[in-house]
C-alpha positions in Angstrom: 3.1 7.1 -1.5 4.4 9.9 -3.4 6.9 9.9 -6.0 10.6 10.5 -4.6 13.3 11.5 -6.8 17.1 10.6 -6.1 20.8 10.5 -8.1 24.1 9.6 -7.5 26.5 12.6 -5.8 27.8 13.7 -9.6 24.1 13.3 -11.0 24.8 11.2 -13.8 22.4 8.4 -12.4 18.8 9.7 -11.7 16.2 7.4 -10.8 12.6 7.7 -9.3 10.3 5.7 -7.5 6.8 5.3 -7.7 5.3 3.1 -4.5 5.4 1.9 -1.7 8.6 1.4 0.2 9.9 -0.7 3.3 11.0 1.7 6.4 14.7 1.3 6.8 17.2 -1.3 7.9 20.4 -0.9 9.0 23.3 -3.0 7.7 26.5 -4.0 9.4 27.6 -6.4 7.3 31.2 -6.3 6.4 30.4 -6.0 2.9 28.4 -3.1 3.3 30.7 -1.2 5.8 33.4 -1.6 3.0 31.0 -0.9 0.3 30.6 2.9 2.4 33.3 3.2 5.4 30.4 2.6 7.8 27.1 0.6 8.3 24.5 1.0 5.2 20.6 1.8 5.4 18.5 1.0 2.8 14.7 1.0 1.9 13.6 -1.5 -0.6 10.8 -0.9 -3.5 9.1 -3.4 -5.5 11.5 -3.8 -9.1 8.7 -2.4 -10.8 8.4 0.8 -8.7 11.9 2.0 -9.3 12.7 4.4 -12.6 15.7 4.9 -13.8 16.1 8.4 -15.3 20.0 8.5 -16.3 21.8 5.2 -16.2 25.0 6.8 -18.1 27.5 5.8 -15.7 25.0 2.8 -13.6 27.2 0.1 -13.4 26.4 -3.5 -11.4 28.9 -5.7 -9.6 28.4 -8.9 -8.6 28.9 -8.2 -5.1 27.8 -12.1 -3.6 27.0 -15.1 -5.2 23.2 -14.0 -5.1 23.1 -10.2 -5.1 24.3 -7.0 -7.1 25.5 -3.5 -6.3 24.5 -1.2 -8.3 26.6 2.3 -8.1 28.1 5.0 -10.2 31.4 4.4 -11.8 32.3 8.4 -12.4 31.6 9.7 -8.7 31.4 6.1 -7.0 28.2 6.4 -4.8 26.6 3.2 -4.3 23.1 3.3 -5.1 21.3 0.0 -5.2 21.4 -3.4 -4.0 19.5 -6.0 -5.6 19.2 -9.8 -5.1 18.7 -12.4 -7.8 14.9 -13.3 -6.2 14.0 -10.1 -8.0 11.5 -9.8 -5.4 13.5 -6.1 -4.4 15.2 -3.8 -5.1 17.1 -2.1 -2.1 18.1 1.5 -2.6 20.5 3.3 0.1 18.1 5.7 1.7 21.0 8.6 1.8 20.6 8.8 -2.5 17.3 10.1 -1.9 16.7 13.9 -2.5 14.7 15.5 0.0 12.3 14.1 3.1 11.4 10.5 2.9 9.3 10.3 5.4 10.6 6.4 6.4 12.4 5.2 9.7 14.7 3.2 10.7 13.3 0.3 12.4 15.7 -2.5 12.4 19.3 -2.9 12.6 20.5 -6.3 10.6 24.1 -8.5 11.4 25.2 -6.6 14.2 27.4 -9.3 15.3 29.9 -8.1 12.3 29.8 -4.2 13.3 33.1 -2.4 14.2 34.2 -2.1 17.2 34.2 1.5 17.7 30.7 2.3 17.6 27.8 1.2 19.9 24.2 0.6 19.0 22.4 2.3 21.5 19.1 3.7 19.5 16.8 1.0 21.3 15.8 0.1 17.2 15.1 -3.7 16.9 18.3 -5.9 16.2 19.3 -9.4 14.8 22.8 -10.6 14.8 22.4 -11.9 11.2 19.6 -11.0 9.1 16.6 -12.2 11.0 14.3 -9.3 9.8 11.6 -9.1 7.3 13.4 -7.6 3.9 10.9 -7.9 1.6 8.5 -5.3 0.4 4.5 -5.9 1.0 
C-alpha cells in the first residue's frame, strides 16, 4: 500500500499512514451520527501504521466505556476512533487527502439509522456490528 497523507479541515492535525488498511464500513450508530450529523465511514490501520505529523490541537474523548474519539479541538473534525484492544485504529475515511483507492463494503447497526434516509446501495448490512473490524 502506498503512503496516504490526511489532516483535520483547519490542518493543525496531520497524520500519515504507512500499510495496509481495511476497505470501509459504514456506521449508523447513534453515537456516530451525532459525532458527524450523519452515518460515519471509516477504514482501520494497524496502530503502528498510523503517523501523526501535527498533534497540536489532537484531542481524545472517552466516547464509550471501551473506545476513544480522537478529533481536533480548533476546527472540530473528528478524525479517529480507537478501541482499548489496541488491535486498531479507525480513521474516518473523508480525513484522507486525495484517492484512497478503498470501498465501502459493509454497512454496520443499521437498525439505529435515521429515518429519513434509505440504504439502498446493495453493500452488505448487519443490524449491529456483525462484520469483521479488525485489520489483517
Amino acid at each position: 500500500m502506498k503512503k496516504l497523507k490526511g489532516s483535520c479541515i483547519c490542518g493543525s492535525v496531520k497524520y500519515e499512514i504507512h500499510g495496509d488498511l481495511r476497505d470501509v464500513i459504514a456506521c449508523h450508530c447513534d453515537q456516530c451520527r451525532k459525532s458527524s450529523g450523519h452515518f460515519t465511514a471509516a477504514t482501520a490501520t494497524k496502530p503502528e501504521n498510523l503517523k501523526l505529523l501535527s498533534d497540536k490541537n489532537l484531542i481524545w474523548y472517552r466516547s464509550t466505556p471501551t473506545a476513544q474519539m480522537g478529533f481536533c479541538s480548533h476546527c472540530g473534525s473528528t478524525l479517529f476512533w480507537k478501541p482499548d484492544s489496541g488491535d486498531r485504529i479507525s480513521i474516518y475515511v473523508g480525513t484522507i487527502d486525495g484517492q484512497t483507492g478503498l470501498r465501502l463494503t459493509t454497512h454496520i447497526y443499521t437498525e439505529e439509522k435515521g429515518d429519513y434516509y434509505n440504504i439502498e446501495d446493495g453493500v452488505e448490512q448487519f443490524a449491529t456490528t456483525g462484520a469483521k473490524l479488525t485489520v489483517d
